[in-house]
C-alpha positions as CSV (number, residue, x, y, z in Angstrom):
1,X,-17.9,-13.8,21.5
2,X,-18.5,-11.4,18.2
3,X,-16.9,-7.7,18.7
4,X,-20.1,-5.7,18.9
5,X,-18.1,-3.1,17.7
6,X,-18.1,-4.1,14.4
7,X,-21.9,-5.0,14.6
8,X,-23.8,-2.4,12.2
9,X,-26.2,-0.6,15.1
10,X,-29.0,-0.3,12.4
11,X,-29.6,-4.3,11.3
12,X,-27.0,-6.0,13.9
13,X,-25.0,-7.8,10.9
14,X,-21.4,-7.6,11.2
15,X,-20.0,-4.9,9.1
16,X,-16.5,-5.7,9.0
17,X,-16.1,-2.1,11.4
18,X,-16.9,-0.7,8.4
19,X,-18.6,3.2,8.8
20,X,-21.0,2.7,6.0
21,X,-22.6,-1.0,6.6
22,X,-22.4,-3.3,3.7
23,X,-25.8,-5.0,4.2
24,X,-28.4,-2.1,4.8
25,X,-26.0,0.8,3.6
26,X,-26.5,2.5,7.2
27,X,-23.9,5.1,8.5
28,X,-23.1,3.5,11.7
29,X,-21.6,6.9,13.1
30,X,-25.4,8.0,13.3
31,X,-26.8,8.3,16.9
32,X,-30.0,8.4,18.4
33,X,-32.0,11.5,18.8
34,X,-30.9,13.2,22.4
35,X,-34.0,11.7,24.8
36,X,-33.0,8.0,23.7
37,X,-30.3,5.7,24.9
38,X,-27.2,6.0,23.3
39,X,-26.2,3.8,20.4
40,X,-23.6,0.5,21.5
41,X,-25.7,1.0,25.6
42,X,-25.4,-1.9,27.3
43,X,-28.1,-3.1,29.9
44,X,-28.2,-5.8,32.6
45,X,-24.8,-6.8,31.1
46,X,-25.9,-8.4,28.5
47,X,-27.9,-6.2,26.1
48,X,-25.9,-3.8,23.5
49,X,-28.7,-1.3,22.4
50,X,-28.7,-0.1,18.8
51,X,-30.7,2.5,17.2
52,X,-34.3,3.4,17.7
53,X,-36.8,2.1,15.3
54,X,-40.1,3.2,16.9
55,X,-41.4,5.3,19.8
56,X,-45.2,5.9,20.8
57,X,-46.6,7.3,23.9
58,X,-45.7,4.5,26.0
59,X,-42.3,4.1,25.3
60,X,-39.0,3.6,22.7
61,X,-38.2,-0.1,20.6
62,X,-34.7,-0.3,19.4
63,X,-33.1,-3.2,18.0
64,X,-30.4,-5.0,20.0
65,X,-28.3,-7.7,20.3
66,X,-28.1,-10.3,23.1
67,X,-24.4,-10.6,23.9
68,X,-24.9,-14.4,25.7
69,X,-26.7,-15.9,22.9
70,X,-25.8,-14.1,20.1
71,X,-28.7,-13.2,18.8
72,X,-30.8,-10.4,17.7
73,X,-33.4,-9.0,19.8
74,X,-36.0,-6.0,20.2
75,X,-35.4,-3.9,23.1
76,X,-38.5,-2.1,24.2
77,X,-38.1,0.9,27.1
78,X,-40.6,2.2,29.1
79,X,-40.4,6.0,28.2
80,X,-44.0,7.7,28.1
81,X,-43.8,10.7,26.4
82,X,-45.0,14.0,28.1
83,X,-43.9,12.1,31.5
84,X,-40.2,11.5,31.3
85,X,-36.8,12.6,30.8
86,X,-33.5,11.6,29.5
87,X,-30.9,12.3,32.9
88,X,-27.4,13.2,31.5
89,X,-26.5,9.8,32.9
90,X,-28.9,7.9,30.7
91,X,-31.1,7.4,33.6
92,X,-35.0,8.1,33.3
93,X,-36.7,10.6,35.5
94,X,-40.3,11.6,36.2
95,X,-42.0,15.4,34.8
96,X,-43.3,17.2,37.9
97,X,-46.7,16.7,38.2
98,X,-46.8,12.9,36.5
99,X,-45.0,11.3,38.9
100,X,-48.3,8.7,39.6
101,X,-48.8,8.2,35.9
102,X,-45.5,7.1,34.9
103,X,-45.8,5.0,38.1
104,X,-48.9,3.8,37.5
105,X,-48.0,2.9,33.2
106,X,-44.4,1.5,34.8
107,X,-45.8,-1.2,37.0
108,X,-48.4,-2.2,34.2
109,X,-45.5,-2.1,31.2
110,X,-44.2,-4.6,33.6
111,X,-46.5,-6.7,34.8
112,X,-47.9,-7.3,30.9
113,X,-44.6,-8.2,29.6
114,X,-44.2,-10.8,32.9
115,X,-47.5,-12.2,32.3
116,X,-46.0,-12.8,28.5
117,X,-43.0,-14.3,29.4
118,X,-44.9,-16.5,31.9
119,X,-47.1,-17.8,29.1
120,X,-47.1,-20.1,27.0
121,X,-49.5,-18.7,24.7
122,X,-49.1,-19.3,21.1
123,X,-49.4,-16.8,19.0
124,X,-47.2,-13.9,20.9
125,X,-43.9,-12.2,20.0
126,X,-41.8,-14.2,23.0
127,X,-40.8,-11.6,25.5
128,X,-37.6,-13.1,26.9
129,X,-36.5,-11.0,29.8
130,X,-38.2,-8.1,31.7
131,X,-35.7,-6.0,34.4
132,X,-35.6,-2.6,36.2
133,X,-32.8,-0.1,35.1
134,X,-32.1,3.4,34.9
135,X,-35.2,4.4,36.8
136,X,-37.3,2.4,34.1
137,X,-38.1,-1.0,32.9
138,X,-37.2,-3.2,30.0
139,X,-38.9,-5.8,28.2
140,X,-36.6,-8.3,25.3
141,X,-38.2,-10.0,23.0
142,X,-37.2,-12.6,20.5
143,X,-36.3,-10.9,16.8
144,X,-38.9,-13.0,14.4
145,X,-38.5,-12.5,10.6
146,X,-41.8,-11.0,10.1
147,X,-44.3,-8.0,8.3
148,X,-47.3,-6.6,9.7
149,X,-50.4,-8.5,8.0
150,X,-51.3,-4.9,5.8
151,X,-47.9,-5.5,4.4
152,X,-48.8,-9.7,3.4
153,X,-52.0,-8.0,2.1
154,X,-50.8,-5.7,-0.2
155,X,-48.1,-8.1,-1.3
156,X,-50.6,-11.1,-1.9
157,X,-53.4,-9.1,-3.7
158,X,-55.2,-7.7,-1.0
159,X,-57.2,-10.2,0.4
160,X,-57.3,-13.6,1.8
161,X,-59.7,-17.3,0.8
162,X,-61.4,-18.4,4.3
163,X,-59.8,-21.6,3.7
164,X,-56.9,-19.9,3.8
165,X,-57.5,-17.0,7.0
166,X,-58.9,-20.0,9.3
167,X,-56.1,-21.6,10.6
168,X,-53.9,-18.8,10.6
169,X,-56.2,-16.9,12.6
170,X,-57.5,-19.6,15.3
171,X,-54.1,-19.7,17.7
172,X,-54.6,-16.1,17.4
173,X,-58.3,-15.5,18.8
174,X,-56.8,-18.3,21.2
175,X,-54.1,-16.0,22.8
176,X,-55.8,-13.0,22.7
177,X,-58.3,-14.7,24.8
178,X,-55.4,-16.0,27.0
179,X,-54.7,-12.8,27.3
180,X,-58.4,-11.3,28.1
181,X,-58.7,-14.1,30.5
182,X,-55.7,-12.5,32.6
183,X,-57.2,-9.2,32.4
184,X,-54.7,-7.5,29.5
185,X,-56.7,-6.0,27.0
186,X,-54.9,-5.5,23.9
187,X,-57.3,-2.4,22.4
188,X,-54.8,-2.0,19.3
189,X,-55.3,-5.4,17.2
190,X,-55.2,-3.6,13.7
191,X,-53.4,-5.2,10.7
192,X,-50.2,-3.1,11.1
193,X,-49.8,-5.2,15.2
194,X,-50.6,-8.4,13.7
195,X,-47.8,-10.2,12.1
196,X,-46.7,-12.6,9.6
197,X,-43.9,-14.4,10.5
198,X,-41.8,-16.3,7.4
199,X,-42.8,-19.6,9.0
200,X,-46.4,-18.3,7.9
201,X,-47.4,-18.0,11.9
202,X,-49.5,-15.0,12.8
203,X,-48.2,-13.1,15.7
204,X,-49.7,-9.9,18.1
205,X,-47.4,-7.4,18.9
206,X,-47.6,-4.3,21.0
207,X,-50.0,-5.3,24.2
208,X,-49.4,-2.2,25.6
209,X,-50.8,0.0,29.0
210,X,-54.3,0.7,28.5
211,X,-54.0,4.6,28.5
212,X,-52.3,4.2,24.8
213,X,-55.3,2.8,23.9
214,X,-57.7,5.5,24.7
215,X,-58.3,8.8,22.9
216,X,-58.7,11.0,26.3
217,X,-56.3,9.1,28.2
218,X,-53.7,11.5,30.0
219,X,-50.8,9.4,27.4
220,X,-50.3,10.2,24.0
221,X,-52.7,7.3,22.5
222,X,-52.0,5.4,19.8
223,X,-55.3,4.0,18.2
224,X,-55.7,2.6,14.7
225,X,-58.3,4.0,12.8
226,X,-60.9,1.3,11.8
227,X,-59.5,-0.9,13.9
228,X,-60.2,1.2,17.2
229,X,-63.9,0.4,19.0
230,X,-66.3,3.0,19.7
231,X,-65.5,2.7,23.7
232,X,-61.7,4.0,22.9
233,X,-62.8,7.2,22.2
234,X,-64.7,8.8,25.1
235,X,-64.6,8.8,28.7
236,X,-68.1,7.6,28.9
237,X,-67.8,4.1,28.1
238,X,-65.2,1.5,29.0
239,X,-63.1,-1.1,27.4
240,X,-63.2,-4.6,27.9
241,X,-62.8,-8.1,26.0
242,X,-66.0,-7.0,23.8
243,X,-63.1,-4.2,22.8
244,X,-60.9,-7.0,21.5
245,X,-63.4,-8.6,19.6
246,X,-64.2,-5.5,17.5
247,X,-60.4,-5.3,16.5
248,X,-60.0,-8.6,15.8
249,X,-63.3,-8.5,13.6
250,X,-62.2,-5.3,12.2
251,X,-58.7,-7.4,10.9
252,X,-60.9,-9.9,9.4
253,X,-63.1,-7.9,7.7
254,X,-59.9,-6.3,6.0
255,X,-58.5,-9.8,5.3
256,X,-61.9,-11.5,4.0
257,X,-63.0,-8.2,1.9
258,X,-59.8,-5.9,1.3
259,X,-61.5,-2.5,2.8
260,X,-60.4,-1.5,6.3
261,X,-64.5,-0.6,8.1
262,X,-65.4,3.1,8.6
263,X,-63.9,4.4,11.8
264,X,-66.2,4.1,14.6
265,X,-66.5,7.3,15.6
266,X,-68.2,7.6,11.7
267,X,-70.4,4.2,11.9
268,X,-72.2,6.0,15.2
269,X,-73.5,8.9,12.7
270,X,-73.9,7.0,9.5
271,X,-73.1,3.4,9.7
272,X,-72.5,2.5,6.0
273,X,-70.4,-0.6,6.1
274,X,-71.0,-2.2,3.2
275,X,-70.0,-6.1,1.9
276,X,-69.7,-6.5,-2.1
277,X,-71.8,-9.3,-3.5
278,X,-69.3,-11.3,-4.5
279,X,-68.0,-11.9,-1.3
280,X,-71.5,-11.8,0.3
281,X,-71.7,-14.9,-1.8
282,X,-68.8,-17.1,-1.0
283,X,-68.0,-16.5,2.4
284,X,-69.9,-18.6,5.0
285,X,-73.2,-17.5,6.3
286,X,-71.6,-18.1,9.9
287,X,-68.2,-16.4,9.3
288,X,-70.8,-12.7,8.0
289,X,-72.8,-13.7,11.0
290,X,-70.0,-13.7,13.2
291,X,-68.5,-10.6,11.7
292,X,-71.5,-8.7,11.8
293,X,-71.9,-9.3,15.4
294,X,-68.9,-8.6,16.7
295,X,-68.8,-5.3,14.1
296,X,-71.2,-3.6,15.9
297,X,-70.9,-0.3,17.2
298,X,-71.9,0.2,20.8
299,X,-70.5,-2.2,23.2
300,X,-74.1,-3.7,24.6
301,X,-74.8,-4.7,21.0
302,X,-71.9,-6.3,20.6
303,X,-70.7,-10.1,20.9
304,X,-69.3,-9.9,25.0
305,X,-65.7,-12.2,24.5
306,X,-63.6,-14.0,22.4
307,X,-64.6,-17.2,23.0
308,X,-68.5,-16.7,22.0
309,X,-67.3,-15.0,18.9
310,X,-64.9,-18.0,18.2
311,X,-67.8,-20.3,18.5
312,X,-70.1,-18.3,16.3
313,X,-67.2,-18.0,14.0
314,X,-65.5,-21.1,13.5
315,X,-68.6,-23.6,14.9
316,X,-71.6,-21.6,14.0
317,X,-72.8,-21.6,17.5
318,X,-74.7,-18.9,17.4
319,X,-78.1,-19.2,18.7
320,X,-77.4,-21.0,22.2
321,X,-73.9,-19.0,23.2
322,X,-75.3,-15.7,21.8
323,X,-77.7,-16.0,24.5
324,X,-75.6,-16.4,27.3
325,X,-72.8,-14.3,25.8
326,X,-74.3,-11.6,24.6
327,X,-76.1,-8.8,26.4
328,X,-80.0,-8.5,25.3
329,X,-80.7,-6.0,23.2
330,X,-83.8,-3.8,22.7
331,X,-86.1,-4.2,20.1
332,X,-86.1,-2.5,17.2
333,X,-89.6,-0.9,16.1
334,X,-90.6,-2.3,12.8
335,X,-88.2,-4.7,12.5
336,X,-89.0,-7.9,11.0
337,X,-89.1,-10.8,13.4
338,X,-87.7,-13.5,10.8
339,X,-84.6,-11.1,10.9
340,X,-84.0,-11.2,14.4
341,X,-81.8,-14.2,16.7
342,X,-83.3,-16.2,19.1
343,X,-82.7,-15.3,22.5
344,X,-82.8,-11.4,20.9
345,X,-79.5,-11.2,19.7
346,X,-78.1,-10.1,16.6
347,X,-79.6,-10.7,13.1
348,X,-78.1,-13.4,11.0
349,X,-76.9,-12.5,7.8
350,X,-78.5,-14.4,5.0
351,X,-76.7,-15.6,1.7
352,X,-78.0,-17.3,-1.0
353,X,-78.7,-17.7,-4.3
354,X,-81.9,-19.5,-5.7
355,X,-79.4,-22.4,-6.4
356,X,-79.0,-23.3,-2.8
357,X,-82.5,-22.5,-1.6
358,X,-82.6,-25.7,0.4
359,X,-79.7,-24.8,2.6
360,X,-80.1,-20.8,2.9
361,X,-82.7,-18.3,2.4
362,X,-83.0,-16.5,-1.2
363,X,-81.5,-13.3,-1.0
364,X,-79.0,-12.8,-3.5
365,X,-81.0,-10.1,-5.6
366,X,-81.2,-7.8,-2.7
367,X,-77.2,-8.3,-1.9
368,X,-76.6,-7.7,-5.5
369,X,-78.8,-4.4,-5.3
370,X,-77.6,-3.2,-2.4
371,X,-74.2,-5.0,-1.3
372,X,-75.2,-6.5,1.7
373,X,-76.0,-3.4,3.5
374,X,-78.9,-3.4,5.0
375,X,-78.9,-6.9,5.9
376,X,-75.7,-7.5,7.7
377,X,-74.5,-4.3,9.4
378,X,-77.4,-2.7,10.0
379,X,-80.1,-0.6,8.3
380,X,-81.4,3.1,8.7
381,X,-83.2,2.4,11.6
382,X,-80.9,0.4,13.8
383,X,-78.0,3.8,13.1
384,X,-80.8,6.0,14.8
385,X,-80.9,3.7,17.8
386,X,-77.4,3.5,18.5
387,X,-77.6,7.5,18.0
388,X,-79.7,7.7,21.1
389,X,-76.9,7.2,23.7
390,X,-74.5,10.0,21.8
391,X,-75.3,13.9,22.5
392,X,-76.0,15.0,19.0
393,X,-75.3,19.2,18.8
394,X,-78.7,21.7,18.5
395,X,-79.9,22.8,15.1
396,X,-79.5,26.3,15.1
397,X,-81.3,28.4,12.5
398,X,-78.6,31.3,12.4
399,X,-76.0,32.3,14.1
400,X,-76.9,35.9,14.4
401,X,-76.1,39.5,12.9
402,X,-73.5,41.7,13.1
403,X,-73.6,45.2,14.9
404,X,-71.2,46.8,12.2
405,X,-70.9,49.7,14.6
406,X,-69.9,48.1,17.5
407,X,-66.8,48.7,19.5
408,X,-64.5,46.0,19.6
409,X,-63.3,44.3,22.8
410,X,-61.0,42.1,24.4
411,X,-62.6,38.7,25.0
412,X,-62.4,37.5,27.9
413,X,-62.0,33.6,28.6
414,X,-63.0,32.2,32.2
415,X,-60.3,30.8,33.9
416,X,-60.8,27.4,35.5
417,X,-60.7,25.0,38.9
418,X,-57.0,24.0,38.2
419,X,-56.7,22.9,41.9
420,X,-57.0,19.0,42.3
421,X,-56.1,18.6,38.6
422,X,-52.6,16.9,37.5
423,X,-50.2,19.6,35.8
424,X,-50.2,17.0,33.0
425,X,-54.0,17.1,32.0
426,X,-53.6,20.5,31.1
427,X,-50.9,19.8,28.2
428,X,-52.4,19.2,24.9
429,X,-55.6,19.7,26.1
430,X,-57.9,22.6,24.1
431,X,-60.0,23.2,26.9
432,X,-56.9,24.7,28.7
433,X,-55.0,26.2,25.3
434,X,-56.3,29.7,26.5
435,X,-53.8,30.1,29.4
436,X,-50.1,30.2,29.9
437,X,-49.2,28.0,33.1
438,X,-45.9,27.8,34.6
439,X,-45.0,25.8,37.9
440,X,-44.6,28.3,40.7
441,X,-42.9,25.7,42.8
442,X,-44.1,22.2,45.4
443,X,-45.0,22.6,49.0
444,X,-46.7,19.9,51.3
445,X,-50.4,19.9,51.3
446,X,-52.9,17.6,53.2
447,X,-55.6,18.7,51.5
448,X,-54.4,17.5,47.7
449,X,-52.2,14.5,46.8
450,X,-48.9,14.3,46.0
451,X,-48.5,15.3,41.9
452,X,-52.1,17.5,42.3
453,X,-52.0,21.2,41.9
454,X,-53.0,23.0,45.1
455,X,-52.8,26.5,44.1
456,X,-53.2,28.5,41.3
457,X,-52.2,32.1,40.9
458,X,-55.2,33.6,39.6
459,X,-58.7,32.7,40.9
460,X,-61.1,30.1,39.1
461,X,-63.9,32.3,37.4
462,X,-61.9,35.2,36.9
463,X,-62.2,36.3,33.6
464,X,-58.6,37.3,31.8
465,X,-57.6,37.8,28.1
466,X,-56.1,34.7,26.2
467,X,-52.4,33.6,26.9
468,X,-52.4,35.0,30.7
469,X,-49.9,33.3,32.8
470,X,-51.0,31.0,35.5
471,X,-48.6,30.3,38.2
472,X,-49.3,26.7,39.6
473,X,-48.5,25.0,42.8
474,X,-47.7,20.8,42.9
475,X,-48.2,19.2,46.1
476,X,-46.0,17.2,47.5
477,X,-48.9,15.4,49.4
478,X,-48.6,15.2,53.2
479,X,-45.8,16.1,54.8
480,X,-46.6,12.7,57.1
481,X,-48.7,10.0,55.7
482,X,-50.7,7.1,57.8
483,X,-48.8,4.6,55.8
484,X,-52.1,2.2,54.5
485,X,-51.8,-1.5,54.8
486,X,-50.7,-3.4,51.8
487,X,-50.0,-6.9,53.8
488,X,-52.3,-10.0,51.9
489,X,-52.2,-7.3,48.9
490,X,-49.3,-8.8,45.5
491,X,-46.4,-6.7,44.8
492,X,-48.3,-5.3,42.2
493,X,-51.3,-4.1,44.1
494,X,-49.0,-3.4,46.9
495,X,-46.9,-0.9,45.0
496,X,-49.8,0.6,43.4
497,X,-51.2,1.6,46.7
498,X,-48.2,3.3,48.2
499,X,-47.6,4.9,45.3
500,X,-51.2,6.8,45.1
501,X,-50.3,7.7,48.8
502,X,-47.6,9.5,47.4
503,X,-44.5,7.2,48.3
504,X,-41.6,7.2,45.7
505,X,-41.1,4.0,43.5
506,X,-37.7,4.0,44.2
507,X,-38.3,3.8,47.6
508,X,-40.3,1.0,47.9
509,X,-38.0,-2.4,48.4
510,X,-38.9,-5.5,47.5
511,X,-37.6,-8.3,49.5
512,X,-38.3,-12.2,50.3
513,X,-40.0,-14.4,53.3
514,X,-41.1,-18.1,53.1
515,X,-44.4,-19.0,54.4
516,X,-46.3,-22.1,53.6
517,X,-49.2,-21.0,55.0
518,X,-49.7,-18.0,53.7
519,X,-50.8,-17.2,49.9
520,X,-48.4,-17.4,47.7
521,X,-46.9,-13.9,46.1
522,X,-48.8,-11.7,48.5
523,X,-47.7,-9.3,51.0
524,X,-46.4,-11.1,54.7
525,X,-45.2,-8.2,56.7
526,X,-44.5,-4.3,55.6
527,X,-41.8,-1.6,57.4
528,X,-43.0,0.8,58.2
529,X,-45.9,-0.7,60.2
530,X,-49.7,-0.3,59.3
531,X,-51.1,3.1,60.3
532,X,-47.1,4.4,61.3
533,X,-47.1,8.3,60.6
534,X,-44.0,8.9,58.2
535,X,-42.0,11.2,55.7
536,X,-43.9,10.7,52.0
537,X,-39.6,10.1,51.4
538,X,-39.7,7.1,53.5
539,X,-38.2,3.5,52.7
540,X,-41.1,1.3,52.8
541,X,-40.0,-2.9,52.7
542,X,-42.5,-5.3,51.9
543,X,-42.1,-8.7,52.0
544,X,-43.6,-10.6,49.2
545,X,-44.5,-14.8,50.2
546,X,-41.8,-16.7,47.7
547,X,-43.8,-19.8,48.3
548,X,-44.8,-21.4,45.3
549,X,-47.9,-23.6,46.5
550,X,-48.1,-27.4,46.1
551,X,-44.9,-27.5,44.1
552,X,-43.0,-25.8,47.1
553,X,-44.8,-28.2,49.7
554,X,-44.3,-31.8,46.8
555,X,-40.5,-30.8,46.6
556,X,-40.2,-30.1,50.1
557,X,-41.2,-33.7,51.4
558,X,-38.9,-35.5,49.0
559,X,-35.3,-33.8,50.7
């Protein structure tokens, strides 16, 4: 077995022990920063941890090395900043007051890189182990000599042939619809998560919990401008596979025409997306159609799933599954009905050139003159519908005048209903930036659960000057709970609800039982009982069905 000693922490090449590596030129005396693990860490035995190459809101990557095979690996932790803490010990804790958040992001960090793992997908970076350690979890994933796709771009002249972005693209609209299928939205398909591999295979990285993926989330999102749907940037509207199909349009765009679109959050004020006539001309009439589609702004509008846009994209299918796929729209006064889809979906986009009159409609002079504007992404009037479901701020005339005599004040700023709130909605939130809050201290409450704030120091609608401290009290939740019954629930599920009752994660134990007539992975018995009154510090065991199904039953009879 190689001394990992004298494996440079920074590319995992062996350095000969040698400080300053001879490969990358890293000093391999440099640590990570203090609220990472430790250069040379091992985990589960097996993994030495090197240094950190990336951190977001949901957690740290480092590179690694797999001491049983050998090999290099990527090392992601669950760490979500604002919500943990680096223990002296290397261990992860929980902030006061986000205890149910981490939770929550913990058991979904885990359950998407199981569901990779489990796959057989083909277009993912493998993950090749997922485990629980130091109070968090840990997903490894295969090292693949690759660059993100805005790299290839830039290194190949910007753009990509059709011919050429069709089959590198179609096992990857297959996996992302793997992946929909299971429920995982990715939300962050840009061209810096897609990459190229240097057997020329396109790979998604980074399927992440869905809070990074949303502007107001109570996690420090992470959304790629351009890239990013509409839907990821307010509270009002969700995401869903439609969300997916605007990123992966959005890569496409960049790939067929070498601009990344507007970002969305522009296109629903002045949508001026705009396709030169020179690609207007060479690129399919189905592949604009498709792109165009799936491109647009508000959700309803938009093609629903993967698979309808693959169809429209790759088989031109675009009249019979856009009407079963795609939610009607309204009608648009004054719009021409030779413009429209059948079934009322989106328009097509028309390319031509008087050359090929017989096999599309003559519009070249109007792409020319106004490059493909109007006629693919939408004109003046279809930007003021999509304007009707956004609040748009008053005109205002003037502001007003100024009393040049008057006597100035303090102003006074209202303070807020804090109670029921999470002490972690009020970080990094403007709407709170007034105040000073400090945690008083926890006591039990059956009023509020466990992680809310139950008391606040100084009255909401009391008015106070800016930067007046706040004392705040977290509950600890009841001091009994009714435990709830998670039996017939999966771990996952099971966990999920004991947690929002305020039990700890590290309490909750996991163990085995066999029964053939039960459903396979879910919940057969629970300790304590349904409906026992106990300490929120409890153990709670749950026994999960290690049945397989048919498999079990096939392999069972042959002994």
């Amino acid at each position: 077995m190689l001394n990992t000693d004298k494996l440079c922490p920074n590319c995992m090449n062996d350095s000969g022990g040698e400080r300053i590596c001879p490969v990358c030129g890293c000093d391999s005396t440099e640590q990570n920063g203090s609220d990472c693990l430790p250069v040379r860490s091992v985990l589960a035995n097996r993994y030495t941890v090197g240094r950190a190459k990336k951190r977001n809101g949901e957690g740290i990557t480092y590179i690694g090395w797999d001491n049983s095979e050998s090999a290099v690996v990527t090392v992601r932790e669950y760490f979500p900043a604002g919500f943990a803490v680096r223990n002296p010990d290397n261990t992860v804790g929980m902030k006061k007051g986000g205890e149910y958040t981490f939770n929550e992001g913990l058991m979904e960090f885990m359950d998407i890189n199981r569901q990779i793992k489990a796959s057989e997908l083909p277009a993912h970076m493998p993950v090749t182990d997922v485990f629980e350690e130091n109070g968090t979890v840990y997903a490894i994933l295969q090292s693949i000599s690759a660059i993100t796709l805005n790299s290839f771009l830039k290194k190949n002249g910007g753009t990509l042939k059709w011919e050429q972005a069709r089959p590198l693209f179609l096992p990857l609209i297959d996996t992302v619809k793997g992946m929909n299928d299971l429920g995982i939205i990715h939300g962050g398909i840009s061209t810096d998560t897609i990459l190229v591999g240097r057997d020329g295979k396109l790979r998604i990285s980074e399927y992440s919990v869905k809070n990074l993926r949303k502007a107001d989330s109570p996690l420090e999102s992470e959304l790629f401008s351009g890239f990013a749907a509409a839907e990821q940037y307010t509270s009002n509207m969700h995401t869903d596979a439609y969300t997916d199909v605007y990123g992966l349009c959005a890569v496409l765009f960049t790939v067929l025409i070498g601009t990344v679109p507007p970002k969305a959050t522009d296109r629903l004020q002045n949508d001026s997306m705009t396709v030169p006539s020179k690609f207007a001309e060479e690129l399919p009439r189905h592949v604009l159609s498709a792109l165009a589609n799936g491109l647009q702004v508000l959700p309803e509008n938009r093609t629903q799933n993967i698979e309808a846009f693959k169809n429209e994209l790759v088989y031109a299918e675009t009249a019979d599954t856009a009407a079963v796929s795609r939610k009607p729209k309204k009608a648009e006064e004054g719009a021409k009905k030779s413009s429209k889809k059948q079934g009322g979906t989106a328009k097509y986009v028309v390319i031509s050139s008087a050359c090929t009159a017989l096999v599309f409609l003559v519009i070249v002079g109007v792409l020319v003159g106004t490059v493909f504007r109007e006629s693919v992404f939408g004109n003046k009037a279809s930007s003021e519908q999509s304007s009707d479901v956004w609040a748009s701020a008053p005109s205002v005339d003037e502001i007003g005048t100024i009393d040049s005599g008057a006597e100035v004040s303090a102003v006074l700023f209202t303070v807020p209903q804090l109670t029921g709130k999470y002490y972690a909605e009020l970080a990094d939130n403007e709407e709170y930036d007034k105040f000073e809050f400090v945690i008083k201290g926890n006591e039990y409450s059956d009023k509020f659960p466990r992680g809310q704030i139950c008391a606040q120091s100084v009255a909401e609608g009391t008015g106070v000057v800016r930067d007046t401290k706040i004392e705040l009290t977290i509950s600890l939740g009841p001091k009994e709970i009714k435990i709830a019954n998670v039996v017939g629930l999966d771990e996952t599920n099971a966990k999920l609800e004991l947690l929002k009752q305020g039990f700890l994660y590290d309490n909750i134990e996991v163990l085995e039982k066999y029964d053939e007539d039960r459903e396979p992975g879910s919940v057969l018995e629970q300790e304590p009982k349904y409906g026992t009154q106990v300490s929120a510090y409890s153990a709670v065991k749950i026994y999960i069905n290690s049945y397989k199904g048919s498999t079990d039953s096939s392999s069972s009879g042959t002994q």
